[in-house]
C-alpha positions in Angstrom: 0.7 -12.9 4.0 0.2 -9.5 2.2 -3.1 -7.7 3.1 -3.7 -5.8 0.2 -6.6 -4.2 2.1 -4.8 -2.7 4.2 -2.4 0.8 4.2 -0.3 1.8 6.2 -0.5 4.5 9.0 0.6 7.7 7.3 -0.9 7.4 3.8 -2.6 10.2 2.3 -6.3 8.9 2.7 -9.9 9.7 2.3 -12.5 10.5 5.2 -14.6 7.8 6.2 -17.8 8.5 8.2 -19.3 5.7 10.3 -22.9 6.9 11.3 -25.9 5.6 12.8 -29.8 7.0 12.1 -29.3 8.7 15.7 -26.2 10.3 15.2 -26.5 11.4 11.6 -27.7 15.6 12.5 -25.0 16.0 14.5 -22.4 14.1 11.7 -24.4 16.7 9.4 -23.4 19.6 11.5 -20.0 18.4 11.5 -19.7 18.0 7.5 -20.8 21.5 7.2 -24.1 22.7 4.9 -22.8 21.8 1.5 -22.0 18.1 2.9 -25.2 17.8 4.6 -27.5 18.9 1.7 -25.6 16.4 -0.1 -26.8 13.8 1.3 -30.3 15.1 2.4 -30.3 15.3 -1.7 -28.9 11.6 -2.1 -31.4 9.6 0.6 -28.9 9.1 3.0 -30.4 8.4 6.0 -27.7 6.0 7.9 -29.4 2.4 7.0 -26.8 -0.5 7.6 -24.4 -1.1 4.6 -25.6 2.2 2.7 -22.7 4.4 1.5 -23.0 7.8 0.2 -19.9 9.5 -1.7 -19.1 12.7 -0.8 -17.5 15.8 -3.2 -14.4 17.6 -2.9 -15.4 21.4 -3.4 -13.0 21.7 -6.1 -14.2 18.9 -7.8 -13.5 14.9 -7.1 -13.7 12.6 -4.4 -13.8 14.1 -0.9 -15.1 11.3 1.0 -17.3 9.0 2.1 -20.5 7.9 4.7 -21.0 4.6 6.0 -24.3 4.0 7.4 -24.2 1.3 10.9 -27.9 1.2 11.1 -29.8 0.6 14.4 -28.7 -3.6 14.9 -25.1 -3.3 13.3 -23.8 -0.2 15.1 -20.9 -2.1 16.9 -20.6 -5.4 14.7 -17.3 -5.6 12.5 -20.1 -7.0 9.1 -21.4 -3.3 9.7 -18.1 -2.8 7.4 -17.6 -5.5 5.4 -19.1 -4.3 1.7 -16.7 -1.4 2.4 -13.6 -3.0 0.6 -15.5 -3.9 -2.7 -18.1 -0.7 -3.0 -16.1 2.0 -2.3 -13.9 2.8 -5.5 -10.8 0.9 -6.7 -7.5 2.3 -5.8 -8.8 4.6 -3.2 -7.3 4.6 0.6 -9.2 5.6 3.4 -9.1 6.4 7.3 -11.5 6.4 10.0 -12.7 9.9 10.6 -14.4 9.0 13.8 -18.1 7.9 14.6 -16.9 4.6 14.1 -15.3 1.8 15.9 -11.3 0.8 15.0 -11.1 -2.6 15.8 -14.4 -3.7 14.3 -13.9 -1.7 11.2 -10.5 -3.6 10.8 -11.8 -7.0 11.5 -15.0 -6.5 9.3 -13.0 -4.4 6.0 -10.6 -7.1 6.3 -13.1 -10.0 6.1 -15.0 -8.2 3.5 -11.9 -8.4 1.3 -11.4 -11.4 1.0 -11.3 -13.4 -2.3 -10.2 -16.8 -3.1 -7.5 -16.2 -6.2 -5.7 -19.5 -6.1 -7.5 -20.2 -9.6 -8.6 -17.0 -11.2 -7.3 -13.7 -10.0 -10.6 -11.2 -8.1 -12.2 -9.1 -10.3 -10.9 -5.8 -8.9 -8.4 -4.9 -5.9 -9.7 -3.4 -2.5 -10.2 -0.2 -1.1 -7.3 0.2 1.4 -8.1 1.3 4.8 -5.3 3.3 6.6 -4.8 1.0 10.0 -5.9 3.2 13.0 -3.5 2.9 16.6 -3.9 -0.5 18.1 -5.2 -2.5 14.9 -2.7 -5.6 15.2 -5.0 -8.0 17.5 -7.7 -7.4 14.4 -5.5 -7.6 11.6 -4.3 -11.0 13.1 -7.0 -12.4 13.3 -8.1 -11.5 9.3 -4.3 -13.0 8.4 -5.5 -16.2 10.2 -9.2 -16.4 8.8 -7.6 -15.7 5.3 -5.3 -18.8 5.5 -8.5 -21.0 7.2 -10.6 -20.0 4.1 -8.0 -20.8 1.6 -7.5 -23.9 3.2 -11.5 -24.8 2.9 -12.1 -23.3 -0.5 -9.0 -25.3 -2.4 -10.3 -28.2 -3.8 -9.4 -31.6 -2.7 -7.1 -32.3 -6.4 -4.7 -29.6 -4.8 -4.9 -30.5 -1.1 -4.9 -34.2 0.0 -3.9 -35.7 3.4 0.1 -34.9 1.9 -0.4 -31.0 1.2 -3.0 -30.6 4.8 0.3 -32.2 6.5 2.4 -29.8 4.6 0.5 -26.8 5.5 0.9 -27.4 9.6 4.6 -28.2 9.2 4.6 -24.7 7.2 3.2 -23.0 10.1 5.3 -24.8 12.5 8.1 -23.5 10.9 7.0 -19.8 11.0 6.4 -19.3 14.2 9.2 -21.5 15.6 7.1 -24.5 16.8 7.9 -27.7 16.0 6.3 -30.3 13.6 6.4 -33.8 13.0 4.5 -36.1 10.6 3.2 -39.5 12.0 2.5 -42.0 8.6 2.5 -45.5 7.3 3.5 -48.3 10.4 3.4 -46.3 13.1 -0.2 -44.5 12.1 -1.1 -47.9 12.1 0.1 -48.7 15.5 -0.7 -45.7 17.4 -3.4 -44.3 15.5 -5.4 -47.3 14.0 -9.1 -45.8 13.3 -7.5 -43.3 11.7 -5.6 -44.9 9.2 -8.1 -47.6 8.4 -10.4 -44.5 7.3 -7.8 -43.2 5.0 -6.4 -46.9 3.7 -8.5 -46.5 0.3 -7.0 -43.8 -0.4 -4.2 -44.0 -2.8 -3.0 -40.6 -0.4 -1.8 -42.0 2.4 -4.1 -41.0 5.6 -1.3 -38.9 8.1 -1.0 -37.0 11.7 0.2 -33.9 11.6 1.8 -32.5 15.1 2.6 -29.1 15.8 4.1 -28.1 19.5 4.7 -24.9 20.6 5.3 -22.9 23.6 7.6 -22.9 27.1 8.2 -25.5 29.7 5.9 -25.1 32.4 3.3 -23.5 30.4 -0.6 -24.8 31.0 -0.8 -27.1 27.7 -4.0 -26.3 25.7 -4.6 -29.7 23.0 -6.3 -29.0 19.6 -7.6 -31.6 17.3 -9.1 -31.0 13.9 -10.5 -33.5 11.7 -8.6 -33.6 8.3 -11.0 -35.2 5.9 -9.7 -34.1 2.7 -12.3 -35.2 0.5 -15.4 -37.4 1.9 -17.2 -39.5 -0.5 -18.5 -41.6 2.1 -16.6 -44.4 2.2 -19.1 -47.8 0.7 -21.8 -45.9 2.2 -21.7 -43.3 -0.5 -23.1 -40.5 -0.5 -25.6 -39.0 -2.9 -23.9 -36.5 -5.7 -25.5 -32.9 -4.3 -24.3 -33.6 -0.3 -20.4 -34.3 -2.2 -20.2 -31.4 -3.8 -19.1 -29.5 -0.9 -17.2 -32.7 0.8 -13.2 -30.3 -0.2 -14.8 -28.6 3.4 -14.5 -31.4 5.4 -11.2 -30.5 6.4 -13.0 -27.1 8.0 -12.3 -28.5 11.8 -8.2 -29.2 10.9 -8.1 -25.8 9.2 -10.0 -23.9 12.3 -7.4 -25.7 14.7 -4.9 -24.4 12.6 -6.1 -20.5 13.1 -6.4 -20.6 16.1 -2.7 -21.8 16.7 -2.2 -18.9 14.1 -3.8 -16.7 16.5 -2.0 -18.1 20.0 1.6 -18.0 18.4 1.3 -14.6 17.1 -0.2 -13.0 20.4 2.4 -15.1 22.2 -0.5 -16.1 25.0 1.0 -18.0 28.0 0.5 -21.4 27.0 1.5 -24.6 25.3 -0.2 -25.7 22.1 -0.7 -29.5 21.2 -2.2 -29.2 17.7 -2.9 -32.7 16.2 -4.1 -33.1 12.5 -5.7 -36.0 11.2 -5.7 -35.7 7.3 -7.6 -38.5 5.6 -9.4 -38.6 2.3 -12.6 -41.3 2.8 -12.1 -43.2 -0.3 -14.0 -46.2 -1.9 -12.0 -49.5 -3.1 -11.6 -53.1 -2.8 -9.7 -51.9 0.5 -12.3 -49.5 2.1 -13.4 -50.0 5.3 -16.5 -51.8 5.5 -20.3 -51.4 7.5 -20.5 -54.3 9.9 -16.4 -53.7 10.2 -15.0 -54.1 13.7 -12.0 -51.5 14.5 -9.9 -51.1 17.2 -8.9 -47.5 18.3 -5.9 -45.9 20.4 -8.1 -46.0 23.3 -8.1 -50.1 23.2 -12.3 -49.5 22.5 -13.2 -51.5 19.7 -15.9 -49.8 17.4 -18.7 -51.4 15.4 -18.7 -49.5 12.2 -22.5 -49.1 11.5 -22.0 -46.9 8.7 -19.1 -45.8 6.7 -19.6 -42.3 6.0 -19.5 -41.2 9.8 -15.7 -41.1 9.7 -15.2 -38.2 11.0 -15.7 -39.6 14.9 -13.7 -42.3 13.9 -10.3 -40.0 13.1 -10.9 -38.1 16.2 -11.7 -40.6 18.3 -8.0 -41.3 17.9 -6.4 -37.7 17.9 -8.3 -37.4 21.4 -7.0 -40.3 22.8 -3.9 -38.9 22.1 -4.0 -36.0 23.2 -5.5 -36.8 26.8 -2.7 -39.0 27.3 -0.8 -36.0 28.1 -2.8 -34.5 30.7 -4.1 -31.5 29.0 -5.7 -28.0 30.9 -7.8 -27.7 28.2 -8.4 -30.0 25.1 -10.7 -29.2 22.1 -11.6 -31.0 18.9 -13.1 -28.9 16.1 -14.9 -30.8 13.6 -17.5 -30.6 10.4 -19.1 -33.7 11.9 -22.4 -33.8 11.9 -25.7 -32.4 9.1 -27.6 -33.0 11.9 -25.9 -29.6 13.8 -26.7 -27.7 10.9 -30.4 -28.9 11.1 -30.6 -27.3 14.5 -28.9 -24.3 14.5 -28.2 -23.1 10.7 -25.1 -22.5 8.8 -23.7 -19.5 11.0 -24.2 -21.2 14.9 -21.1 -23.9 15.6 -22.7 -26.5 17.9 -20.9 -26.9 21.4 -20.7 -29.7 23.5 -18.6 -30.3 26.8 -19.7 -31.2 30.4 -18.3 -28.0 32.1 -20.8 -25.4 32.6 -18.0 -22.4 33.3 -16.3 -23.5 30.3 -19.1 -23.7 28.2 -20.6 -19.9 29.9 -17.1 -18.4 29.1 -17.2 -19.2 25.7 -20.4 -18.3 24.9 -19.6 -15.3 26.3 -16.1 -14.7 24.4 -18.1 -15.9 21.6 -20.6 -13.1 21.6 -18.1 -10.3 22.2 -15.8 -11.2 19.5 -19.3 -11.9 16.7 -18.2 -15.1 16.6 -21.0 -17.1 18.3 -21.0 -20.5 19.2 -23.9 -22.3 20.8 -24.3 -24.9 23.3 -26.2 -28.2 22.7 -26.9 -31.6 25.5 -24.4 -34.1 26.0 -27.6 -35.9 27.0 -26.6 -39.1 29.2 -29.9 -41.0 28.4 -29.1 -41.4 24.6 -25.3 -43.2 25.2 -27.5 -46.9 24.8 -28.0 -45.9 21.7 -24.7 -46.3 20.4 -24.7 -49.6 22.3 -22.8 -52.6 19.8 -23.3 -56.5 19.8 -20.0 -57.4 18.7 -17.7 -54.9 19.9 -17.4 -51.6 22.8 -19.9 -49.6 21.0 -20.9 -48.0 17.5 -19.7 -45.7 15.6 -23.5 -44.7 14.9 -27.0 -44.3 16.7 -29.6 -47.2 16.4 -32.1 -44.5 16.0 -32.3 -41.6 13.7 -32.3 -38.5 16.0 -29.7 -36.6 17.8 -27.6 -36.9 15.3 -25.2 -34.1 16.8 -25.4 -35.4 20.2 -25.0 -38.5 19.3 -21.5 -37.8 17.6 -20.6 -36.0 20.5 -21.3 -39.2 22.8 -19.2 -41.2 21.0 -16.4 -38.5 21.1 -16.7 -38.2 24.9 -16.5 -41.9 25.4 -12.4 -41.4 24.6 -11.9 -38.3 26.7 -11.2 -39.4 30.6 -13.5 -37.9 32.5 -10.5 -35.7 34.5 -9.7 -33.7 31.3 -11.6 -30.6 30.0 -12.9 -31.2 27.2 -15.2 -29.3 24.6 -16.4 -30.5 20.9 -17.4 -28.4 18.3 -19.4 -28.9 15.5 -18.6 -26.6 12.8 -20.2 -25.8 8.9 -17.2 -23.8 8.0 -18.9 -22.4 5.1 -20.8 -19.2 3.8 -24.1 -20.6 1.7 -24.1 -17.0 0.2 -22.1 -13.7 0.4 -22.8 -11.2 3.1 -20.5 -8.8 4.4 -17.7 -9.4 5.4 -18.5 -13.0 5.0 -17.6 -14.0 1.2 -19.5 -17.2 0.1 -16.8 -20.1 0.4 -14.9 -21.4 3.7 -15.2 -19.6 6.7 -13.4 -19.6 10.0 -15.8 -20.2 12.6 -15.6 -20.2 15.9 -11.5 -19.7 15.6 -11.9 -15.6 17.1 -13.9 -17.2 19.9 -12.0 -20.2 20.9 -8.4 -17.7 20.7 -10.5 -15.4 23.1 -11.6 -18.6 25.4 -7.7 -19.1 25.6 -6.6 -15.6 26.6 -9.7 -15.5 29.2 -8.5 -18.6 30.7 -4.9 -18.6 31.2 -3.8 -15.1 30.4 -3.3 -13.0 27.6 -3.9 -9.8 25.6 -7.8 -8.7 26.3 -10.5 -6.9 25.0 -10.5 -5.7 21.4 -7.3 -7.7 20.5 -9.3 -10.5 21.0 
C-alpha cells in the first residue's frame, strides 16, 4: 500500500511547529520578531487543531504552527486535520515541539479517504517521516486496509471477496491460508453455515497461520457478517443502513495480524474468519430453530438477527481445541455495547483480571481505549432453553452486551484465556484523524496487548 501522505526522509520540506498555550513565548522567541508579530497579529494563541501559516521573508510559504492545546498535547488526533488544511502539494517536517510518533500515527489517520468509488477531493499534505516512524506508519497501513474493508459496501464484498482478502494477506506476509466451505463447513462448523445458508453467497472460514514452531500461539476470531439484514427477524430499514460494517470484528482481526506479521512479534497467529451474509428465503434459519454447534451444545434460536454469537460460537470452539495462550474474538455484536459506552469505547469482557488491566492499560497508551464490562454470573439463567443447551438470546431485555458475551463464554473451556470484544467500528462523524466511515478499533491496543505479553518491540512502535 502507497501512503501518499507520507515523504520520504530527505525531501525538501516545510517547518512545522507543534506548540502548546504554555510553550508558545518561548516558540515566539525561537521564530524570531517578524514570526512572532505574525501570529500575535493572526490570533494565534496555540488552541488544539488551530493552524497559523507562516511567510517566507522573501515572499511565499515559510511554514507553519500547529496548536496541541491543553488536553491534546500528546494524542496523535492533536494532528490529524493536518493532512487536509495545510495546502495541497506541500511537504513538511517536524521542527520540534512536537511528538514523532504521534504526529505520524495521527497525519496518517487524518488522511485517510475511502476512493474505491469516487477519487478524494484533493491529495494530502506529505509529512517528511522523522527517525524511528515505521512502528506508526504500520499501524496507519493496517487501519487503512481495516477501513476499506468496513466502508465497501456489501455488492463488492460478500462472504467470497472477505475470504479472498485473508488468503491475500496470507500470501504477503508468507502465512498460510486455507478456505473451509460447502460439506465440510457443514460438518465442522454447523452454526455457522446455517446462518449463511440463505445466502445465495455461500457462508465460508477463512484460516490464516503464521509464525515458528514452538512459538506461544495467540487465536483471533472475527465475525464476518457481510451484510446483516436480520435474518426472518428483519430489521427495521434505518438500523440496515449501516449493516456492510458488520464485518468490523473479521476486518479488526485482520489488522491486527497485519500488525503482528509485520513487527515479526514472537508468536503464532491462528486467525479464523467466519464470512456470512444473514439473508432471508425460504431457506433462512428460523426463530424457534434448534441448531447444533461445534461444541456439541445445541442452541435455541430465539431470534434470528443475533447471528453474530452464533458464527463465533463456532470459530471459538475451534480455536480452543488447539490449546491457545491467548484467544480473542472481535465482534460488532451487540447495540446494546454502544448504549453503554458510545461509539468510540469497544466493550471488553474476559474473566482474567491481569489480562483485562494490561489491556486497558496498552489501550490507553496507544489512544486506543477499550473498556471493561461484567461477565456477570447471575444473568447465565437467562439464556436458559426448554428444548435445547441454551439460547441464543436473553429471556429479558437488559444486558444485552453481557448477555452476548455469556453465551460466547459458554464455548470457551474454562483453561483457555479468553477476552471478547465488542466493537462499533465506525466514525458517526469526522474528527481528526478519525474520517467518518469504518474504523479500526481496538486493533493498536490488542497488537500492543500482544507485544506486552509474549515479547516484542515496545513503547512508541506500539
Amino acid at each position: 500500500m502507497t501512503l501518499t501522505c507520507f515523504a520520504e526522509p530527505g525531501m525538501a520540506a516545510l517547518p512545522l511547529h507543534a506548540v502548546a498555550p504554555d510553550g508558545l513565548d518561548g516558540l515566539a522567541s525561537r521564530l524570531g520578531a517578524p514570526a512572532a508579530a505574525w501570529l500575535r497579529t493572526t490570533g494565534f494563541t496555540a488552541q488544539a487543531h488551530q493552524i497559523a501559516l507562516l511567510p517566507a521573508p522573501e515572499g511565499g510559504l515559510g511554514g507553519a504552527v500547529l496548536g496541541l492545546g491543553r488536553t491534546e498535547s500528546r494524542s496523535p488526533w492533536a494532528y490529524g486535520s493536518l493532512p487536509l488544511a495545510l495546502p495541497e502539494g506541500t511537504t513538511w517536517h517536524l521542527a520540534g515541539g512536537g511528538l514523532p510518533a504521534a504526529a505520524v500515527l495521527g497525519w496518517g489517520l487524518g488522511a485517510y479517504r475511502f476512493t474505491r468509488f469516487r477519487p478524494a477531493g484533493r491529495a494530502p499534505a506529505r509529512l517528511a517521516l522523522p527517525p524511528g516512524a515505521a512502528g506508526p506508519v504500520i499501524a496507519v497501513e493496517a487501519t487503512w486496509r481495516v477501513r476499506d474493508l468496513v466502508n465497501t459496501p456489501a455488492s463488492h464484498l460478500g462472504p467470497a471477496e472477505l475470504a479472498d482478502a485473508v488468503c491475500s494477506l496470507a500470501a504477503t506476509h508468507g502465512a498460510r491460508a486455507n478456505v473451509i466451505e460447502g460439506p465440510a463447513l457443514m460438518e465442522g462448523f454447523p452454526a455457522l453455515a446455517t446462518v449463511g445458508a440463505a445466502s445465495p453467497r455461500a457462508p465460508r472460514v477463512a484460516v490464516l497461520e503464521w509464525g515458528e514452531p514452538g512459538a506461544p500461539l495467540v487465536a483471533l476470531c472475527g465475525k464476518g457478517v457481510c451484510f446483516d439484514t436480520g435474518g426472518l427477524d428483519l430489521k427495521p430499514s434505518g438500523p440496515m443502513l449501516r449493516m456492510k460494517k458488520d464485518m468490523g470484528g473479521a476486518a479488526l482481526v485482520l489488522g491486527v495480524a497485519e500488525m503482528v506479521m509485520r513487527r515479526r512479534l514472537p508468536v503464532r497467529l491462528l486467525v479464523l474468519v467466519g464470512a456470512v451474509e444473514n439473508a432471508v428465503a425460504g431457506n433462512a434459519f428460523r426463530p424457534g430453530d434448534v441448531l447444533r454447534t461445534r461444541a456439541g451444545l445445541t442452541v435455541e434460536v430465539g431470534n434470528t438477527d443475533a447471528e453474530g454469537r452464533l458464527v463465533l460460537c463456532d470459530l471459538l470452539a475451534c480455536a480452543a481445541e488447539r490449546k491457545p495462550a491467548l484467544l480473542i474474538d472481535c465482534a460488532t455484536l451487540t447495540g446494546a455495547a454502544r448504549v453503554a459506552l458510545g461509539p468510540d469505547l469497544p466493550a471488553l469482557f474476559t474473566e482474567d483480571d491481569a489480562l483485562a488491566e494490561m489491556l486497558i492499560a496498552v489501550g490507553l497508551a496507544a489512544d486506543d481505549p477499550v473498556w471493561r464490562l461484567p461477565l456477570h454470573d447471575g444473568y447465565s439463567s437467562w439464556l436458559d432453553s426448554q428444548v435445547a443447551d441454551l439460547n441464543n438470546v436473553s429471556s429479558k431485555p437488559m444486558a444485552g452486551a453481557t448477555i452476548g458475551a455469556l453465551f460466547l463464554r459458554r464455548f470457551v473451556p474454562p483453561d483457555v484465556r479468553w477476552a471478547h470484544l465488542d466493537v462499533y467500528a465506525w466514525n458517526d462523524a469526522t474528527r481528526p484523524g478519525r474520517p467518518e466511515g469504518g474504523e479500526a478499533q481496538a486493533m493498536r491496543a490488542l497488537c500492543a496487548l500482544i507485544s506486552r505479553q509474549f515479547g516484542g518491540p515496545s513503547g512508541a512502535d506500539e
